[in-house]
Short mmCIF file of the C-alpha atoms (twelve columns), coordinates in Angstrom:
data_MODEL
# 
_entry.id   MODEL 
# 
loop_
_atom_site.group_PDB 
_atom_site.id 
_atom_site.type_symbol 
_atom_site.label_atom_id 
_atom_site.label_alt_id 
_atom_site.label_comp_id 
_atom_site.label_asym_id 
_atom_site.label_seq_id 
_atom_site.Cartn_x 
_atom_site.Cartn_y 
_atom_site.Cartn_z 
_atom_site.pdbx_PDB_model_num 
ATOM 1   C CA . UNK A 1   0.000   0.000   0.000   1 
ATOM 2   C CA . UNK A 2   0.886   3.626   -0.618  1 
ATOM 3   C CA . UNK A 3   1.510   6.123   2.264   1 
ATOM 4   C CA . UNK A 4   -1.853  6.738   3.559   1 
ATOM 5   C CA . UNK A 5   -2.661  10.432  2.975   1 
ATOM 6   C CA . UNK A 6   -4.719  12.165  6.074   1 
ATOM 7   C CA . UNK A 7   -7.475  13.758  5.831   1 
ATOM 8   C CA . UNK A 8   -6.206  17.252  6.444   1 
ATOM 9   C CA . UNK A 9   -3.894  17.053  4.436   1 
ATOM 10  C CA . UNK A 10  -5.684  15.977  1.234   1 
ATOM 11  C CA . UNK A 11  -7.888  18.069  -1.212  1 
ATOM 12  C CA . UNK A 12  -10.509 16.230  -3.102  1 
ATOM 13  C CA . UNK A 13  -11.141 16.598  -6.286  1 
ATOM 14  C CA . UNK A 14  -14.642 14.947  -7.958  1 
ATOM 15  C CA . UNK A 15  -14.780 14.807  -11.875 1 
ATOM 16  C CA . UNK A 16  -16.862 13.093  -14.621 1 
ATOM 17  C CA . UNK A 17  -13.743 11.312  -16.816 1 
ATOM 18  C CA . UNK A 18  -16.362 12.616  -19.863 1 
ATOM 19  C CA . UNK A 19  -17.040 15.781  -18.971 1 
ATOM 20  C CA . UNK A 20  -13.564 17.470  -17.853 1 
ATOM 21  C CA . UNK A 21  -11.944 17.200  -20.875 1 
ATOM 22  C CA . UNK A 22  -14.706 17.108  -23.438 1 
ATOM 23  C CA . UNK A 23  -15.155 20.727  -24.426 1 
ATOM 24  C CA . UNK A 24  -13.137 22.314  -27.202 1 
ATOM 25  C CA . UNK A 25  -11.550 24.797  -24.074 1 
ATOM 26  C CA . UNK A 26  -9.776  21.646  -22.190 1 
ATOM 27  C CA . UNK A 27  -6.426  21.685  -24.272 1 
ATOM 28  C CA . UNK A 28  -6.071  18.266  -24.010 1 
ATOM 29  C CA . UNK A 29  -5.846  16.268  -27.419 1 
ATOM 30  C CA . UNK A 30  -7.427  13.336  -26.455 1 
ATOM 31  C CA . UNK A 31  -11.127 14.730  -25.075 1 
ATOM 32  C CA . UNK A 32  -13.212 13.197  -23.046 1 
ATOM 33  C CA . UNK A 33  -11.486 10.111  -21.978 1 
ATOM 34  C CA . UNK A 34  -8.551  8.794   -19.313 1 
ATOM 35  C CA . UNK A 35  -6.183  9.889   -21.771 1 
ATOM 36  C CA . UNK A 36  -7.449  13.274  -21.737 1 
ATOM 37  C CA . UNK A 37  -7.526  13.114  -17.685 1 
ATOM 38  C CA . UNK A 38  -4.060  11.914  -17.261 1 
ATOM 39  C CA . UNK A 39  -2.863  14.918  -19.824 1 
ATOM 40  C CA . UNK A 40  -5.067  17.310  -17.276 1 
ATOM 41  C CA . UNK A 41  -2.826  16.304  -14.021 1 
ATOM 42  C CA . UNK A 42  -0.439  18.754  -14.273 1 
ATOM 43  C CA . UNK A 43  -2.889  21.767  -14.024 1 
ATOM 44  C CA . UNK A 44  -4.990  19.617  -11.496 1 
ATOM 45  C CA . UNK A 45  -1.924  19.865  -9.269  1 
ATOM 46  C CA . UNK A 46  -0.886  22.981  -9.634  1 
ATOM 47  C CA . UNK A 47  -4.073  24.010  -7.956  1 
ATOM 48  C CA . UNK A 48  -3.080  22.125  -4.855  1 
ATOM 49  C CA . UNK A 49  -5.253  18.932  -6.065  1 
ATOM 50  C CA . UNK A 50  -3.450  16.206  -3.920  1 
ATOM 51  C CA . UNK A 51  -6.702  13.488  -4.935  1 
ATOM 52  C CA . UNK A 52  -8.874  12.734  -8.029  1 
ATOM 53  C CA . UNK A 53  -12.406 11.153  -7.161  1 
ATOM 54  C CA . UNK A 54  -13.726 10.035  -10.518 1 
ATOM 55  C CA . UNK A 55  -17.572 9.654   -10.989 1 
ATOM 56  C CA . UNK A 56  -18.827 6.145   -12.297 1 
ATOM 57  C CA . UNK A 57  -16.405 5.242   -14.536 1 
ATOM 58  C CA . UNK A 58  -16.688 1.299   -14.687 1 
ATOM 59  C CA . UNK A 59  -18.538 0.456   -17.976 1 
ATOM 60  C CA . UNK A 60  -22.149 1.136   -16.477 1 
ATOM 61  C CA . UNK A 61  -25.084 1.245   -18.968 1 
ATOM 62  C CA . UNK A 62  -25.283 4.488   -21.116 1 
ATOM 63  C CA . UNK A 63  -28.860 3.187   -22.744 1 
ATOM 64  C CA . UNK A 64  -31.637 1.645   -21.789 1 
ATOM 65  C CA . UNK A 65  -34.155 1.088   -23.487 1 
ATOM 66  C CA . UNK A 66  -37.118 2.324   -22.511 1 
ATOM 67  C CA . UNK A 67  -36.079 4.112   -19.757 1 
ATOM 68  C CA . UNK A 68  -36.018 8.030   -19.517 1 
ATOM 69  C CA . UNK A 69  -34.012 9.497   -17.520 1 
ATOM 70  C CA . UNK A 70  -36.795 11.772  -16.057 1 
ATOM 71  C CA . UNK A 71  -40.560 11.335  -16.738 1 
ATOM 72  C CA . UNK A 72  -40.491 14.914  -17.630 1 
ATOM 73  C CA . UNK A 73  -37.730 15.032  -19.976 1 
ATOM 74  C CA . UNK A 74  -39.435 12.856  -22.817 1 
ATOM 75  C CA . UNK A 75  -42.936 13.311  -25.270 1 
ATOM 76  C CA . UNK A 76  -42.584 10.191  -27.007 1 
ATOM 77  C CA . UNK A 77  -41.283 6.208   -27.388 1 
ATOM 78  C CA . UNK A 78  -38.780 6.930   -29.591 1 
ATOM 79  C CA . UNK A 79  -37.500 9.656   -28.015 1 
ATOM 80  C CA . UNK A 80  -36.941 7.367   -24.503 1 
ATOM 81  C CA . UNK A 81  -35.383 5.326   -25.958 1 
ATOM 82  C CA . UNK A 82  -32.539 7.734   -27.894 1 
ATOM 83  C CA . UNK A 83  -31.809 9.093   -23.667 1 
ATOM 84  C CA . UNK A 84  -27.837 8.729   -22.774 1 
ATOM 85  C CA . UNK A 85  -27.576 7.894   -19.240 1 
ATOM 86  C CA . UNK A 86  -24.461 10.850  -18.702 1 
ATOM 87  C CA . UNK A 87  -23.773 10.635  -14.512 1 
ATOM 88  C CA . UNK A 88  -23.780 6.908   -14.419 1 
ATOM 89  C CA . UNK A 89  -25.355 6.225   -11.160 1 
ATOM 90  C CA . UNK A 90  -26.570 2.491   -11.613 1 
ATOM 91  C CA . UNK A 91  -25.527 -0.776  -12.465 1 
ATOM 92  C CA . UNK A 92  -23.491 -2.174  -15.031 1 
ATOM 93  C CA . UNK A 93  -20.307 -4.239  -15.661 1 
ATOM 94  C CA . UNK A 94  -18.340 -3.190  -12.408 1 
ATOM 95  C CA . UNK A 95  -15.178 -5.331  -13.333 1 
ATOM 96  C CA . UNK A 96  -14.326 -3.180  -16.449 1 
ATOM 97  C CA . UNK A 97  -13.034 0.095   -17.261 1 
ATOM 98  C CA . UNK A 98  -15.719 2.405   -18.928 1 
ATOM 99  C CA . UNK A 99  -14.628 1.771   -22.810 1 
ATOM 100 C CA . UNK A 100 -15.917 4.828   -24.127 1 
ATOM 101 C CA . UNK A 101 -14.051 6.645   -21.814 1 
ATOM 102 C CA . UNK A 102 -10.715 5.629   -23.675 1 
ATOM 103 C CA . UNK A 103 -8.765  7.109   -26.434 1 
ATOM 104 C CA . UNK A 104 -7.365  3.464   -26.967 1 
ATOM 105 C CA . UNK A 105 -8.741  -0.161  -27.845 1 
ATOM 106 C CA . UNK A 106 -7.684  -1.108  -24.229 1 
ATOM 107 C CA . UNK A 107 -9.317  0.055   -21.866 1 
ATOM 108 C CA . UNK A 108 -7.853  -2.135  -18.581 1 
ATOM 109 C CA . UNK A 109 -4.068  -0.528  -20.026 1 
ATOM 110 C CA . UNK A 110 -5.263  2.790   -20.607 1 
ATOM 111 C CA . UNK A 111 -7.034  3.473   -17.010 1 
ATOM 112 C CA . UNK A 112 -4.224  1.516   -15.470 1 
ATOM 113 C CA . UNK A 113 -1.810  4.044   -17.094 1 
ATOM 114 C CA . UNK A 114 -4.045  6.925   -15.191 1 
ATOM 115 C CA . UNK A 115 -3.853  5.759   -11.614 1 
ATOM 116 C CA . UNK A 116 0.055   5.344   -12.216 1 
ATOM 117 C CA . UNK A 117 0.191   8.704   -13.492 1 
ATOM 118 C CA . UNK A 118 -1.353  10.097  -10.813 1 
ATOM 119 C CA . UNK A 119 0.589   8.206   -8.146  1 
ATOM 120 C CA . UNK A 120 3.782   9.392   -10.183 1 
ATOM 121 C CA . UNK A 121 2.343   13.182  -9.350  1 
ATOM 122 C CA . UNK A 122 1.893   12.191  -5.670  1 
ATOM 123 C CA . UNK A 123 -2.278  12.417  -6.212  1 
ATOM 124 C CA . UNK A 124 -4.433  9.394   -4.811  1 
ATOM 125 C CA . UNK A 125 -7.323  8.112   -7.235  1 
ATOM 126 C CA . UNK A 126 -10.473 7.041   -5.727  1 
ATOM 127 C CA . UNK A 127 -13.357 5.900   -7.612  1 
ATOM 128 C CA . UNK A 128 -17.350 5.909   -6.858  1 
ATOM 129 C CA . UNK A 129 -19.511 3.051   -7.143  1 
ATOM 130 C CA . UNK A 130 -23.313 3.059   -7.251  1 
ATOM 131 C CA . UNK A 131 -24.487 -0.451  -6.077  1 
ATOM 132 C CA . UNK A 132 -28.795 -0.879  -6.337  1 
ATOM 133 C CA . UNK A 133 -30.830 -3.355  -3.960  1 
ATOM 134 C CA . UNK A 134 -29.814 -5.989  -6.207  1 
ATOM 135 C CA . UNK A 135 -26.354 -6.001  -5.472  1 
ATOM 136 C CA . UNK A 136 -24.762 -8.402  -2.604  1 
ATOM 137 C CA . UNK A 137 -22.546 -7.529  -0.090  1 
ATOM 138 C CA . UNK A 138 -20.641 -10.208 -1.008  1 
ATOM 139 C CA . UNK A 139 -20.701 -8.385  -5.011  1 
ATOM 140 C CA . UNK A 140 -19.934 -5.205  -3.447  1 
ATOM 141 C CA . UNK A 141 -16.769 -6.373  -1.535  1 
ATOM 142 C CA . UNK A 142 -15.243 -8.776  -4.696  1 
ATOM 143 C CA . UNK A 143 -15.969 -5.102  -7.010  1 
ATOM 144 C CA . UNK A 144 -13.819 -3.408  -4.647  1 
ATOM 145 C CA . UNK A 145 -11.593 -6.041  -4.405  1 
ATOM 146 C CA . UNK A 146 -10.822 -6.252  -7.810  1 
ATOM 147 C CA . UNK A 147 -10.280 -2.100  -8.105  1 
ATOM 148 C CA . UNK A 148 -7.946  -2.237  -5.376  1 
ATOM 149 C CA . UNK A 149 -5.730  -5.468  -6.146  1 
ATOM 150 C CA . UNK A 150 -6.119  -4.911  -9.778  1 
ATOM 151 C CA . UNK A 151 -5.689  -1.375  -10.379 1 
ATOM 152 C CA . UNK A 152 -3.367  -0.003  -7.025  1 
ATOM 153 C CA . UNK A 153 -6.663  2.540   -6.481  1 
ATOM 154 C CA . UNK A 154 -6.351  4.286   -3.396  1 
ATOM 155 C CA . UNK A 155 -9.947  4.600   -2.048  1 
ATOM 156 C CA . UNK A 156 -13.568 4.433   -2.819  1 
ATOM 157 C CA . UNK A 157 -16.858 6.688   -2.220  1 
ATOM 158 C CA . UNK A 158 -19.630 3.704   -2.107  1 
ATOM 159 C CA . UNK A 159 -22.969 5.425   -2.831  1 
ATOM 160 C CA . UNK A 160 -26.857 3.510   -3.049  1 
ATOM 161 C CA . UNK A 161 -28.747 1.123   -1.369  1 
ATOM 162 C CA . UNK A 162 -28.249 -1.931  1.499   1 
ATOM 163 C CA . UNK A 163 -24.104 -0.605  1.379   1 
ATOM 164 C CA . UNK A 164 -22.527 -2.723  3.944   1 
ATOM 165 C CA . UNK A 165 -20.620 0.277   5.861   1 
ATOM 166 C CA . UNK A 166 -19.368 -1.783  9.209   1 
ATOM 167 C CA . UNK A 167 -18.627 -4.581  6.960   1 
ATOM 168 C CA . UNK A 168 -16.419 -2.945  4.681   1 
ATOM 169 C CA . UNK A 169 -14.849 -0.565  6.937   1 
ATOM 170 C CA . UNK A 170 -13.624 -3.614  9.508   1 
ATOM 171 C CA . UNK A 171 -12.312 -5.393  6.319   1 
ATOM 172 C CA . UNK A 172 -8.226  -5.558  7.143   1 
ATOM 173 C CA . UNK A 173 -8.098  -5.627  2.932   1 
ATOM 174 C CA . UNK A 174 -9.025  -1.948  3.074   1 
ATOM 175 C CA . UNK A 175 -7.639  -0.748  6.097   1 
ATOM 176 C CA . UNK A 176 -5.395  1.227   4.194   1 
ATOM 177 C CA . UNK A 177 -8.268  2.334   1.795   1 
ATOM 178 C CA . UNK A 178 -9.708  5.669   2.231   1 
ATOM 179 C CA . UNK A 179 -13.499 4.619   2.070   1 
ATOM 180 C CA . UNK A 180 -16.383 7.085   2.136   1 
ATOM 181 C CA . UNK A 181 -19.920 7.100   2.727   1 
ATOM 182 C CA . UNK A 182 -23.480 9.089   2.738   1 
ATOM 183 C CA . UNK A 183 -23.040 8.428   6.406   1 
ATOM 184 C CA . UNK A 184 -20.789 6.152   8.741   1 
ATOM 185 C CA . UNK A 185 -21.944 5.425   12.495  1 
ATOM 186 C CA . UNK A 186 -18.591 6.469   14.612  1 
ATOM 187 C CA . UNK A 187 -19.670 4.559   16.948  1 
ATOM 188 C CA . UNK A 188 -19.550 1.222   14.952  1 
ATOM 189 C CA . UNK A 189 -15.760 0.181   16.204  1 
ATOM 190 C CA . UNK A 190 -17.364 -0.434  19.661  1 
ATOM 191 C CA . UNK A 191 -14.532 0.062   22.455  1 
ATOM 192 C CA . UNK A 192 -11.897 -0.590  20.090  1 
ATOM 193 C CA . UNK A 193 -10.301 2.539   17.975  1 
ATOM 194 C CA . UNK A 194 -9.882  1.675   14.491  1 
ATOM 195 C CA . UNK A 195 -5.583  1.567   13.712  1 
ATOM 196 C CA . UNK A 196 -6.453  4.042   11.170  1 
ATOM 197 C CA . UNK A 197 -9.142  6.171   10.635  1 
ATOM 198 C CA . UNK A 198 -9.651  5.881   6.924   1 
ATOM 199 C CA . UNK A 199 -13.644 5.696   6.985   1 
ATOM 200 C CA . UNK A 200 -15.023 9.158   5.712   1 
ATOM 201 C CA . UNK A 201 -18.789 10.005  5.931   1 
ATOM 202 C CA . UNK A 202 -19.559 12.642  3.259   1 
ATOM 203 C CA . UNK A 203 -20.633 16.032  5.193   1 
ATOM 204 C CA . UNK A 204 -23.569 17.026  3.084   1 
ATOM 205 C CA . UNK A 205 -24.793 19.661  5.525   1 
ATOM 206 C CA . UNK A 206 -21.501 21.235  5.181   1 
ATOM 207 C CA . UNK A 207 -22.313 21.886  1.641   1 
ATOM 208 C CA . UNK A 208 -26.306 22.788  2.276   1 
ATOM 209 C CA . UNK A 209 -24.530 25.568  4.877   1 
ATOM 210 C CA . UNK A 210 -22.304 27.057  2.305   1 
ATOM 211 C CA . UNK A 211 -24.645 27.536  -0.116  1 
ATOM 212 C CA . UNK A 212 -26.792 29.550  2.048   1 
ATOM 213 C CA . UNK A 213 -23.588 31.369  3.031   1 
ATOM 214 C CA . UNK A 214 -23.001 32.066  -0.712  1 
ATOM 215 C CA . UNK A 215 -26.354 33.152  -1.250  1 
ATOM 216 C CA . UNK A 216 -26.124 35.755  1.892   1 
ATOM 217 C CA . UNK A 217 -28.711 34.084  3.682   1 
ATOM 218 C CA . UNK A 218 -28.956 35.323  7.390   1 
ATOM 219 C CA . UNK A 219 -28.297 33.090  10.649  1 
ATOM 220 C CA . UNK A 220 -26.212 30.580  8.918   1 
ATOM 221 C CA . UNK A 221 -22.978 31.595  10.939  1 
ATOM 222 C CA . UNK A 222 -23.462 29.405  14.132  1 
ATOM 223 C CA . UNK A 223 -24.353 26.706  11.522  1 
ATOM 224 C CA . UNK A 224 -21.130 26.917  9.757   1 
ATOM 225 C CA . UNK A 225 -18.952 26.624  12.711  1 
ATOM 226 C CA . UNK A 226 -20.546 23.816  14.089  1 
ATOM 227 C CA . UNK A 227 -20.443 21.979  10.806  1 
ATOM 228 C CA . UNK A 228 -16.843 23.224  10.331  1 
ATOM 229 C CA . UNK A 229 -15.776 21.501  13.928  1 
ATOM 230 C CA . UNK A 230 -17.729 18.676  13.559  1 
ATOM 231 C CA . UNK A 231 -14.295 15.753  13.824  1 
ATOM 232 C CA . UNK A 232 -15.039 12.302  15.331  1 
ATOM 233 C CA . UNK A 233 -12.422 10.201  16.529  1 
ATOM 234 C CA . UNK A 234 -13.049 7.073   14.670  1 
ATOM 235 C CA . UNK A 235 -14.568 8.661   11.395  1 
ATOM 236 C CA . UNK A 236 -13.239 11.393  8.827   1 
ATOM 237 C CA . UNK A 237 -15.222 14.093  8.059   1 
ATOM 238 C CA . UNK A 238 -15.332 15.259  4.240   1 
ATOM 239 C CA . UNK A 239 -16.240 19.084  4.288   1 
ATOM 240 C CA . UNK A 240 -17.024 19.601  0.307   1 
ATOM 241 C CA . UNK A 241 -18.551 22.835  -1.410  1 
ATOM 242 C CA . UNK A 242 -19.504 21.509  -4.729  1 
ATOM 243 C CA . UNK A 243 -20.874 18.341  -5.767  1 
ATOM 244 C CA . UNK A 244 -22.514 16.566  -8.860  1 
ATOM 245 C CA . UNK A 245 -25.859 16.787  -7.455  1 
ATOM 246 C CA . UNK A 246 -27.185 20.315  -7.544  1 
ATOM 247 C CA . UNK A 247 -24.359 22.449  -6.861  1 
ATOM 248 C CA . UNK A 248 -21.387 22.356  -9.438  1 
ATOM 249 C CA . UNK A 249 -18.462 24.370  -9.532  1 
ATOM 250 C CA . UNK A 250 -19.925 25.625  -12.922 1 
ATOM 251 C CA . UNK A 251 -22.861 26.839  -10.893 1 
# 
């Protein structure tokens, strides 16, 4: 395992492989892929950037059939079924590199050559996973498994339903894994302190407190500090601003 960077010392990144590179502005020759991210590193760290969290990026299901993506967005059959699936938040083939996401014909070489780069730049790479009611904890743990053995990734943000936290976070296979959740009982280790604290629960109301702050909203001051203190001793506490659902750094 790699040096296990602490939580105050790391800044976290989140990016959709697709979308940071795509536009004609990135610079990058190879748009839109993991090619195009790895080319992007340089800049990333120059901003202080020490870890990359990439949205879904295992080869999840960009149509289906029938499916909108919202009720609201589509007026007839044919249109539902011409809907791309952009965010990737559902199932899929979770052993496998996104392909479209490459600028090569291999895509287990070419996303292997990103988490290298990045280690070579002293930046961790985490990846999320969205896991429905249909998926096992026993599927969930080989997935991550597989990532972490196969790939050297540093860390994971597990996201959906019936996620085994406890399970996961007592597994000695990640205890050098930086793993974060929606939430994450502190109070799961019992008695005993974890040797590391590498669980992370995801401070959403962090983020709901900012954006009131941002929007000059009154009384939010006592809010913020609280939210800002808020450091359990068994469980890491990710503070972020900006997120994929609602509140971009393009908004």
């Amino acid at each position: 395992d790699r040096p296990y960077r602490a939580a105050k010392d790391t800044l976290l990144y989140k990016l959709h492989v697709r979308g940071l590179t795509k536009h004609a502005s990135s610079g990058v020759s190879r748009k839109g892929t993991f090619t195009g991210v790895k080319e992007k590193l340089p800049h990333l760290k120059s901003l202080g950037v020490t870890s990359l969290l990439l949205m879904p990026c295992y080869d999840f299901l960009e149509r289906v059939p029938g499916k909108a993506v919202s009720k609201y967005e589509t007026d007839t059959k044919e249109e539902e079924k011409s809907r791309v699936n952009f965010w990737g938040y559902m199932g899929g083939f979770y052993f496998a590199p996104k392909a479209s996401y490459c600028a090569t014909s291999n895509p287990p070489k070419e996303f292997a050559q990103l988490v290298s780069a990045c280690h070579e730049n002293g930046m961790d790479l985490y990846m999320e996973f969205f896991f429905g009611r249909d998926c096992t904890a026993q599927l969930i743990r080989r997935v991550l498994y597989f990532w972490k053995q196969q790939y050297g990734v540093d860390g994971f943000s597990i996201v959906g339903d019936r996620i085994p936290v406890e399970e996961l976070a007592k597994d000695p296979v990640f205890a050098h894994t930086r793993l974060m959740f929606s939430y994450a009982d502190e109070h799961m280790y019992g008695n005993e302190k974890p040797s590391l604290r590498h669980v992370a629960t995801m401070n959403n109301g962090f983020q709901c407190c900012i954006r009131s702050i941002l929007k000059s909203d009154e009384n939010q001051l006592k809010g913020f500090i609280e939210k800002n203190k808020r450091n359990p001793q068994n469980v890491e506490v990710i503070n972020y601003v900006a997120n994929h659902d609602g509140f971009t750094l393009a908004d």
